[in-house]
C-alpha positions as CSV (number, residue, x, y, z in Angstrom):
1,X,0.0,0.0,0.0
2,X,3.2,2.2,0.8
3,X,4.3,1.8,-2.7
4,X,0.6,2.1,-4.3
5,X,0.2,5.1,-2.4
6,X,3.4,6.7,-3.1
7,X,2.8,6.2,-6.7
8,X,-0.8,7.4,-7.2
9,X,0.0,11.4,-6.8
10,X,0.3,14.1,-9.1
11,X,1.8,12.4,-11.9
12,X,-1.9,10.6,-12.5
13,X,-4.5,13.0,-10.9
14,X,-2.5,16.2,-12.0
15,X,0.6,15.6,-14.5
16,X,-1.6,13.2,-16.9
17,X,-3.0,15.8,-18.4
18,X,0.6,17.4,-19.8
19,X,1.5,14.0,-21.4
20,X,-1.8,14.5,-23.4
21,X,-1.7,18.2,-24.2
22,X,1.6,17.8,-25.5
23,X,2.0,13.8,-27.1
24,X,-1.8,13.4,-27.7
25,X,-3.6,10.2,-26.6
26,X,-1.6,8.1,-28.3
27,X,1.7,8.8,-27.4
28,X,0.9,9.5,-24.0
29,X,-0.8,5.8,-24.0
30,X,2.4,4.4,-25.9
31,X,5.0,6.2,-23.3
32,X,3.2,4.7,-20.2
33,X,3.2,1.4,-21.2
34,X,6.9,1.4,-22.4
35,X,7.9,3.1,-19.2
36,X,5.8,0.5,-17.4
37,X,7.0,-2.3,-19.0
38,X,10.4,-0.6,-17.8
39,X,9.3,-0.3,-14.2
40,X,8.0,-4.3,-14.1
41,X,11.8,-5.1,-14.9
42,X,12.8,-2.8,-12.2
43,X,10.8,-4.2,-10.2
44,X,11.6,-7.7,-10.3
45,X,15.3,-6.9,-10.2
46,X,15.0,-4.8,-7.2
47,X,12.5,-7.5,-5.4
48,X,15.7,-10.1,-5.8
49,X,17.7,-8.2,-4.0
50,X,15.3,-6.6,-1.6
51,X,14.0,-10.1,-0.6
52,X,17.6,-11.5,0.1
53,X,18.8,-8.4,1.6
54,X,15.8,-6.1,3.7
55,X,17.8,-2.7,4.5
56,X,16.3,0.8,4.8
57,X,19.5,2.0,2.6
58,X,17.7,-0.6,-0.2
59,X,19.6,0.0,-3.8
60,X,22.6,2.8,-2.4
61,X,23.2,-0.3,0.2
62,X,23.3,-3.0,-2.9
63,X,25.0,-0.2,-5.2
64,X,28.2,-0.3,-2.9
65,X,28.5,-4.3,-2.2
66,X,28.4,-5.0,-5.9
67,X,29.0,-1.8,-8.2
68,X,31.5,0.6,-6.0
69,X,31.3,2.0,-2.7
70,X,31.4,5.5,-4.5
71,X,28.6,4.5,-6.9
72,X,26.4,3.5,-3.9
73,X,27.2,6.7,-2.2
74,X,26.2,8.8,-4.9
75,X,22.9,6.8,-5.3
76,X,22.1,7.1,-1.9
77,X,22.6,11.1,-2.0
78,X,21.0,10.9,-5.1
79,X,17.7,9.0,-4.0
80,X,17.6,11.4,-0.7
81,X,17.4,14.6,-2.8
82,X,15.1,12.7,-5.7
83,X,11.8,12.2,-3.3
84,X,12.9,15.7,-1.1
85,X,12.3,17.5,-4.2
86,X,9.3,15.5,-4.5
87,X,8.0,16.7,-1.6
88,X,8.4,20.0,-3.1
89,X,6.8,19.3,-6.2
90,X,3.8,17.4,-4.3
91,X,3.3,20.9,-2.4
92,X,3.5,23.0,-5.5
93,X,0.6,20.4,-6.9
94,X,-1.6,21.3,-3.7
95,X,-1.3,24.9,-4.2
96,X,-3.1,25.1,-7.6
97,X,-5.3,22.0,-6.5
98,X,-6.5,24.4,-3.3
99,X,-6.6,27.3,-5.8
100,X,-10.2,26.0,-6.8
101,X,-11.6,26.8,-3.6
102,X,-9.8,29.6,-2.4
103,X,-8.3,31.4,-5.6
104,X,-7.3,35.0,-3.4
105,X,-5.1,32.9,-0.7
106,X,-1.5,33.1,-1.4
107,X,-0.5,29.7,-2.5
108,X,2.6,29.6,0.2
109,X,0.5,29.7,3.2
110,X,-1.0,25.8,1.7
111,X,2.6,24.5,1.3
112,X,3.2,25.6,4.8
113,X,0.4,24.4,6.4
114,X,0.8,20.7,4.5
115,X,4.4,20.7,4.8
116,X,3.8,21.1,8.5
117,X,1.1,18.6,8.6
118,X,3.9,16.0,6.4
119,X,6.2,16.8,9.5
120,X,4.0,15.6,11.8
121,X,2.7,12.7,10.3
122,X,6.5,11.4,10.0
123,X,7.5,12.9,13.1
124,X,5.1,10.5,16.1
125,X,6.2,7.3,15.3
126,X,7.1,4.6,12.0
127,X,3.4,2.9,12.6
128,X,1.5,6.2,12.9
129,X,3.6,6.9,9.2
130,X,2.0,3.3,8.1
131,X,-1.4,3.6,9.4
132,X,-2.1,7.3,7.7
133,X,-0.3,5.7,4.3
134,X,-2.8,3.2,4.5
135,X,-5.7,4.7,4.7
136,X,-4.3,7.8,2.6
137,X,-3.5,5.2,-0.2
138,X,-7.1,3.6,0.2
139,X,-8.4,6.1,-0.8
140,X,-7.0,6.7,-3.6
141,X,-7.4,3.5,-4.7
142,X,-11.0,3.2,-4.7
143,X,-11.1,7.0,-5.9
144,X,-9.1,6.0,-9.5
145,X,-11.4,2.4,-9.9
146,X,-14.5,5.4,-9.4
147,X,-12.9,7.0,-12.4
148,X,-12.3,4.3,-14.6
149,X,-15.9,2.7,-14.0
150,X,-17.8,6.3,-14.6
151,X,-15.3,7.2,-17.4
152,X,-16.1,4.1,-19.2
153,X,-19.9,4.9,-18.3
154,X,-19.3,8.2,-20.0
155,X,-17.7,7.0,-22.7
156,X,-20.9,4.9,-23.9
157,X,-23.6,7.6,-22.5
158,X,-24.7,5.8,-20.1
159,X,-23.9,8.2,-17.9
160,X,-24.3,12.1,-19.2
161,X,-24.5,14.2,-15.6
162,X,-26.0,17.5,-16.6
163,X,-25.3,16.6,-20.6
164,X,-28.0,14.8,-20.7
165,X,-29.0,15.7,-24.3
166,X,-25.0,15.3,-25.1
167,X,-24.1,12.3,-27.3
168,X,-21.0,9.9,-26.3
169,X,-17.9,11.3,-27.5
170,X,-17.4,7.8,-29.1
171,X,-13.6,7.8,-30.3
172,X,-13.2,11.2,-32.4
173,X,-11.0,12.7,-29.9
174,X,-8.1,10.0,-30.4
175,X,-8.5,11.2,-34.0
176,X,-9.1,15.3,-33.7
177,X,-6.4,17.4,-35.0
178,X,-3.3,16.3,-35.4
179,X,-4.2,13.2,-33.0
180,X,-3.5,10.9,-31.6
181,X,0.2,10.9,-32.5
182,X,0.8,15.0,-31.6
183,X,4.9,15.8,-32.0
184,X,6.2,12.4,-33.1
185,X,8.8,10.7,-30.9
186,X,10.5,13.7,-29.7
187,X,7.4,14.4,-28.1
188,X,6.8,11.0,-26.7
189,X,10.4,11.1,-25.3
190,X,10.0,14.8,-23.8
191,X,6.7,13.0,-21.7
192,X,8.3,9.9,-20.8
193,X,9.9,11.9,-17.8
194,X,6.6,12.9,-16.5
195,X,5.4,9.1,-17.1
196,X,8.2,7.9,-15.2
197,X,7.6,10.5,-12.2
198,X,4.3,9.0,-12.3
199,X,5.4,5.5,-11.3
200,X,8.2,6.9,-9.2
201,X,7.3,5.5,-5.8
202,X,7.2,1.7,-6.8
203,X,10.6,1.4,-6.2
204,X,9.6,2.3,-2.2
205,X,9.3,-1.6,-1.7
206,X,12.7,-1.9,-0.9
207,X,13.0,1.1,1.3
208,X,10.1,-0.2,3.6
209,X,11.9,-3.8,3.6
210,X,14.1,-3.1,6.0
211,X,10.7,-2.5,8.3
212,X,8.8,-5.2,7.0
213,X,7.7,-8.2,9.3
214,X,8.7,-10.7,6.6
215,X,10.7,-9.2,3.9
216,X,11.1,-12.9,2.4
217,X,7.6,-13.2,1.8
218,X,6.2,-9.8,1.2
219,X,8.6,-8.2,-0.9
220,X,7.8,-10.9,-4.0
221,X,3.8,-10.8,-3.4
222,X,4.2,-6.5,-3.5
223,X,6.2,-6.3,-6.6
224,X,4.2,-9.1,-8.3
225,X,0.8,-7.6,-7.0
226,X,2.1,-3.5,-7.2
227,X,2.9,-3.4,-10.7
228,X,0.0,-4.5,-12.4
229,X,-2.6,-2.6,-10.0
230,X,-0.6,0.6,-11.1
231,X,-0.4,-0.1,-14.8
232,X,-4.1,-0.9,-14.5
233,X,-4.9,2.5,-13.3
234,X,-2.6,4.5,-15.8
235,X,-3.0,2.7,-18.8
236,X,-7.1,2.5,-18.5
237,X,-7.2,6.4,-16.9
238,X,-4.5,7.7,-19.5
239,X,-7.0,6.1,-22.4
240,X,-10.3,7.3,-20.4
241,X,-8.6,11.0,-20.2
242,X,-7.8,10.5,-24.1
243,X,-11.5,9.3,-25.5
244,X,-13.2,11.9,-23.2
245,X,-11.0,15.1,-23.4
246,X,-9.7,16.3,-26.5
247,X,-5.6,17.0,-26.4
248,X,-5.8,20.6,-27.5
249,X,-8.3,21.8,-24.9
250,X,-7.0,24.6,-23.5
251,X,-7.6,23.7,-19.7
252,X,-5.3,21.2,-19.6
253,X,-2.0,21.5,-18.0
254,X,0.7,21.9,-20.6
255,X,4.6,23.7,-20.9
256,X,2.6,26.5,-21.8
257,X,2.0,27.6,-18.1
258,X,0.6,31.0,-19.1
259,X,-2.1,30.2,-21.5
260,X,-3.9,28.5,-19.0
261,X,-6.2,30.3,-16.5
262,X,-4.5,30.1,-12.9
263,X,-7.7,30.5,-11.2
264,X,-9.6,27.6,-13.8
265,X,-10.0,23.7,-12.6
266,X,-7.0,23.2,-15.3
267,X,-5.1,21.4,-12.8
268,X,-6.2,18.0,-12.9
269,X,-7.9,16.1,-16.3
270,X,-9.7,14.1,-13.4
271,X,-11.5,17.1,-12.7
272,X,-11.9,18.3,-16.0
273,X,-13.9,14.7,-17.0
274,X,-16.3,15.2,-14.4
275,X,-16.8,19.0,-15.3
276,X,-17.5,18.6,-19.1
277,X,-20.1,16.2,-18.0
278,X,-21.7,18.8,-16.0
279,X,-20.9,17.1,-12.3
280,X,-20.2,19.5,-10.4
281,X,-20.2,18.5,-7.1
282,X,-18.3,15.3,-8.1
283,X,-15.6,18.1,-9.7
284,X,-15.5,19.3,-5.9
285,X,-15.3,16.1,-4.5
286,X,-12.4,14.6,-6.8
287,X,-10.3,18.2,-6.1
288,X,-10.5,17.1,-2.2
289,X,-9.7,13.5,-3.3
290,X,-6.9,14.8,-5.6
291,X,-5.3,17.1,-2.6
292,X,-5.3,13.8,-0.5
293,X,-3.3,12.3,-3.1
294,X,-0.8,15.0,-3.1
295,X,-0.5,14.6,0.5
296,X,-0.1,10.9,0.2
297,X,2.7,11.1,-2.2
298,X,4.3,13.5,-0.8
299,X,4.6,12.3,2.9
300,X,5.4,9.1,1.3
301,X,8.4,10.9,0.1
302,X,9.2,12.4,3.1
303,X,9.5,9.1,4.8
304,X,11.6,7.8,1.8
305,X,13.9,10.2,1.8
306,X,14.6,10.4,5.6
307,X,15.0,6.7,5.9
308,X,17.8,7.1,3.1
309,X,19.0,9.7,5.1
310,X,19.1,8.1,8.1
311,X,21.2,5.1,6.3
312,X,23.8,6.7,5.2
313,X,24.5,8.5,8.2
314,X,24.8,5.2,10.1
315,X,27.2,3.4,7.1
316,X,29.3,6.6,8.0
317,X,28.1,8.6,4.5
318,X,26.4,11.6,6.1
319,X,27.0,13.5,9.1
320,X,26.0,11.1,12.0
321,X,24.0,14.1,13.9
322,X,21.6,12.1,10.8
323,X,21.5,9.0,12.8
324,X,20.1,10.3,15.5
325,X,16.8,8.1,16.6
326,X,13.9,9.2,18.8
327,X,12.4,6.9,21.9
328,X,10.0,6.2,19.1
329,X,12.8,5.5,16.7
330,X,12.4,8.1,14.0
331,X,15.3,9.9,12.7
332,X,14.2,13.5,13.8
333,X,17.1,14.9,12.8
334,X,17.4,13.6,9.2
335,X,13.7,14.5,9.1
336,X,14.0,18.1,9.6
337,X,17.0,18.5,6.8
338,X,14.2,16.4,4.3
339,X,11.3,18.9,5.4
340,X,13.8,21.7,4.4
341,X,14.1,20.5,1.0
342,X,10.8,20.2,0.3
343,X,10.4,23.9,1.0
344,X,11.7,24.7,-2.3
345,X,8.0,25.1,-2.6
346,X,8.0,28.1,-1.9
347,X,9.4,29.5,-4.9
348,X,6.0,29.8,-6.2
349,X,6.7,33.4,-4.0
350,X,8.8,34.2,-7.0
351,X,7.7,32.5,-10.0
352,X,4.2,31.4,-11.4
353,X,3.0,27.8,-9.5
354,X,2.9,26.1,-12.5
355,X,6.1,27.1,-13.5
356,X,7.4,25.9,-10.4
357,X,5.6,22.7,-10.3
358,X,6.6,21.7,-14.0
359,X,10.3,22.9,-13.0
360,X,10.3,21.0,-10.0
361,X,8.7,17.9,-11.7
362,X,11.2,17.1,-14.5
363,X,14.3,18.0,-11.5
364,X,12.6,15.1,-9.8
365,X,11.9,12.4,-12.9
366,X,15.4,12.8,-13.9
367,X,16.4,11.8,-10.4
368,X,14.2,9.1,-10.0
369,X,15.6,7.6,-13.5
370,X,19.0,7.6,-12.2
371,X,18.2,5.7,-9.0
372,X,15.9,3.0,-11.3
373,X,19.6,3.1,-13.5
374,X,21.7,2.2,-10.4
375,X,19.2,-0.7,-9.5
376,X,19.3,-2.3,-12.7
377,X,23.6,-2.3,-12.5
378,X,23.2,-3.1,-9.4
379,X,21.1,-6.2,-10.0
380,X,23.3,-7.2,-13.3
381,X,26.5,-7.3,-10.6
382,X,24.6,-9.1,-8.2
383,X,23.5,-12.0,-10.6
384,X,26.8,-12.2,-12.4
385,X,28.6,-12.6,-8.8
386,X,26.8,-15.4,-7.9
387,X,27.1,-17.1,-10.7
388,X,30.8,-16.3,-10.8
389,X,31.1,-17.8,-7.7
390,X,29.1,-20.8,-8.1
391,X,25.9,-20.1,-5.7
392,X,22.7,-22.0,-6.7
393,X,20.2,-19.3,-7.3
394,X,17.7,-21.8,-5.9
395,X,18.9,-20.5,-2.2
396,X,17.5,-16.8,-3.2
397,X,14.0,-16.4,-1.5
398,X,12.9,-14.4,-4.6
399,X,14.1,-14.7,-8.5
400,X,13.7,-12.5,-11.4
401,X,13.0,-15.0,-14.3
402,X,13.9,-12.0,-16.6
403,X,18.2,-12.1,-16.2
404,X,19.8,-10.5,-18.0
405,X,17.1,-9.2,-20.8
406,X,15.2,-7.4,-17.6
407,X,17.8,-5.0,-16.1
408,X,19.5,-4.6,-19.7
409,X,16.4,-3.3,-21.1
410,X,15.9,-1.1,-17.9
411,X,19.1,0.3,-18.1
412,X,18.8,1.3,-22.0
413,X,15.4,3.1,-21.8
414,X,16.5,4.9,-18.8
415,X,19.5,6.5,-20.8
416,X,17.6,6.9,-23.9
417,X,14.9,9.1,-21.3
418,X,17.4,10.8,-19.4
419,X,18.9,11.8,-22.6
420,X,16.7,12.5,-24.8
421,X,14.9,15.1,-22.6
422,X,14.1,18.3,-24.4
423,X,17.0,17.4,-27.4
424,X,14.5,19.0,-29.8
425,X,14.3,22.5,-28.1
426,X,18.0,22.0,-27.6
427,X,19.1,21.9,-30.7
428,X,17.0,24.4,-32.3
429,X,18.4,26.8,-29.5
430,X,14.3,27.5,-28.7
431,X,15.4,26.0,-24.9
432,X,16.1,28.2,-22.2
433,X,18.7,27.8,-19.8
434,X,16.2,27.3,-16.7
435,X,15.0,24.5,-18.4
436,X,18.1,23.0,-19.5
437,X,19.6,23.3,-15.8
438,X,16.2,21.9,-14.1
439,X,16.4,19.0,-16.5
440,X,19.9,17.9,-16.8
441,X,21.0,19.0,-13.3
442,X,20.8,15.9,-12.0
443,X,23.0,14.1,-13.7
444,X,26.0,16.1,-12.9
445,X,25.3,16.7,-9.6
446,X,25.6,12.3,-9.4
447,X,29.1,11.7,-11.6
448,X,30.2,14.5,-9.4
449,X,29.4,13.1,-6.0
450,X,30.5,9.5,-7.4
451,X,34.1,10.3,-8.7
452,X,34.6,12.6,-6.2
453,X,33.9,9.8,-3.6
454,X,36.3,7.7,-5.6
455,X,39.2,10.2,-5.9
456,X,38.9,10.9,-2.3
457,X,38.2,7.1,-1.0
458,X,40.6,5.8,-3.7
459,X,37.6,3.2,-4.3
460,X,37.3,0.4,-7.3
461,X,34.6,-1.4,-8.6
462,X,33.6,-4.8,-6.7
463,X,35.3,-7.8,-8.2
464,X,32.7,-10.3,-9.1
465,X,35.0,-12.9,-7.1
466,X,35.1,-10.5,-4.1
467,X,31.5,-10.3,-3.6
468,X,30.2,-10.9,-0.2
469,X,26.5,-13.0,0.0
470,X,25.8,-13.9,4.1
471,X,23.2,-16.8,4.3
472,X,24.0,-18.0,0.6
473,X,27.3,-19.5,1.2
């Protein structure tokens, strides 16, 4: 529920609707299935490893015992600042979500009040984080199967709302305009980033492990029970969003942040279904449900990113004030630098909220992709160690039947996203520097803090002979 929860956010209820505006239907449909097919191969690589080794440091821990100890650092680093950001772009969402209902109140005073709220939620104990996720994740879970079901109701009239004299859009708006291929494959490539920030959160399974009653048996039933729910809901809400609104409506979010109406219910295509068929108390009722989302996801990421925090301060990679536990054994300290980092929010003081949350959404995706990158090496290593060494894979409590083909093909769409982001507008020199900086920074900022570690820690990479597996030898 954890990893359900700390997918379903923004990147369905609110970011959906950029894939559209800017791929059309079809591409957006085509991009989340390849980046899901990507994630399922994650998945099972990172439920291998999770399953034989439950840590809270999860892939930065596996990173340094079979990649290098630098190349684990820097993923560790890297996955901390990956879901703080997304904290920040979580409470960027909630400002234009709460923008519907109170349109004159300055957007920073939200962030504030639900970064406070995220704080304390974290802050009173592991299980009180766990039993809000829960229900938080519930929630959203019944709230997307709502869609799908009156979406599909729409879709062949049976339900019209106030249209009642409306026919059913039938299939013309995969086929209006220039639909529903719009931009080719740059544009399918410039969404993919959004489409993987969408199913960012998955990879939360082997974070929670180390916490897990029995990480043996309920890391493989997550990963094979996880996936398919969430492809479920995008696929079938991506394709719902696609028959009912048409790409070029000019409500939906796009790159474009000023031609939309800050003040209009352009924030969510979720919304926007429910409005053109003249619900509007539903419209009210999926903005609440939305806003619960973004607090979902993003105190999911809070906990995510302050456990990692937490982990490398006790394997001696972070200051070790960072390791400091509570009586109720949560990592204060390492809490409050997260919460700090999520209040990069608040540049919406300074720049337009969309702006900000599109800014802050791609910073994250590219983040995310590297740490889904360092699972899939990290995996590859682990695999070919064993088998250099002669260990029966038999002896693993959890096997990915997809070796090697799995992590290779994770590794190769994961460069091809990370970059091919914004290439187009690159080249044509029609890309500012903001966005060239909030896209690529990531990637720098992680070969820096991995050869730096080297240099100064004189580190190698892990012989596959010198490999250490406890229990499997």
């Amino acid at each position: 529920m954890i990893a359900i929860g700390g997918s379903i956010g923004t990147g369905l209820f609110v970011a959906s609707g950029a894939t559209i505006a800017q791929a059309g239907p079809g591409g957006a449909l085509v991009a989340y299935l390849l980046i899901g097919a990507m994630v399922y191969f994650m998945m099972t690589s990172l439920g291998e490893l999770a399953a034989y080794m439950p840590v809270a440091g999860s892939f930065s821990t596996y990173g340094s015992l079979y990649v290098d100890e630098g190349f684990g650092f820097a993923l560790g680093w890297n996955y901390w600042y990956n879901w703080a950001v997304t904290i920040a772009v979580e409470l960027a969402a909630a400002q234009l979500v709460m923008q519907y209902w109170f349109p004159e109140v300055p957007g920073i005073w939200w962030s504030a009040l639900f970064l406070g709220l995220m704080f304390l939620l974290n802050a009173i104990s592991v299980r009180g984080f766990g039993e809000a996720e829960y229900l938080f994740a519930l929630i959203k879970v019944v709230t997307v199967v709502a869609f799908i079901i009156l979406g599909l109701l729409m879709i062949f009239g049976i339900l019209r709302g106030g249209l009642s004299d409306a026919a059913p859009p039938g299939l013309t708006n995969l086929t209006i305009g220039d639909a529903p291929f719009v931009g080719g494959l740059p544009a399918m490539i410039g969404i993919m980033m959004i489409a993987g920030f969408s199913f960012q959160g998955t990879e939360l399974i082997g974070v929670a492990a180390g916490e897990s009653a029995n990480p043996a048996r309920n890391i493989p039933r997550a990963v094979r029970q996880v996936f398919w729910r969430i492809l479920l809901f995008y696929v079938l809400a991506i394709l719902i969003i696609g028959i009912l609104i048409p790409y070029n409506d000019t409500s939906l979010l796009s790159k474009n942040v000023g031609d939309a109406d800050a003040h209009a219910i352009s924030i969510s295509p979720f919304t926007l279904v429910f409005r053109h068929a003249g619900l509007a108390m539903a419209a009210a009722v999926m903005n609440a449900v939305i806003l619960t989302a973004v607090l979902s996801a993003g105190n999911a990421g809070m906990y995510a990113s302050t456990r990692m925090l937490y982990n490398l301060a006790t394997e001696g990679r972070a200051p070790r004030i960072f390791a400091r536990l509570t009586r109720r054994g949560v990592p204060l300290v390492a809490l409050l630098a997260t919460a700090a980092v999520g209040g990069l929010c608040f540049l919406t003081s300074l720049f337009p909220s969309k702006a900000v949350y599109l800014w802050l959404l791609n910073l994250s995706g590219m983040t995310g992709f590297i740490a889904w990158l360092g699972i899939a090496v990290s995996h590859y290593r682990f695999r070919r160690g064993l088998m250099a060494q002669g260990i029966d894979l038999k002896r693993l409590p959890y096997r990915s039947r997809f070796f090697p083909y799995g992590p290779i093909f994770a590794f190769v769409l994961c460069m091809v996203v990370t970059l091919g982001q914004n290439y187009e507008s690159i080249l044509d020199g029609s890309a500012s520097w903001l966005d060239i900086v909030g896209t690529y920074i990531g990637i720098p900022l992680f070969l820096i803090i991995w050869l730096g570690y080297r240099i100064v820690r004189k580190t190698r990479f892990v012989s596959v002979h010198e490999m250490k597996f406890p229990g499997l030898k």
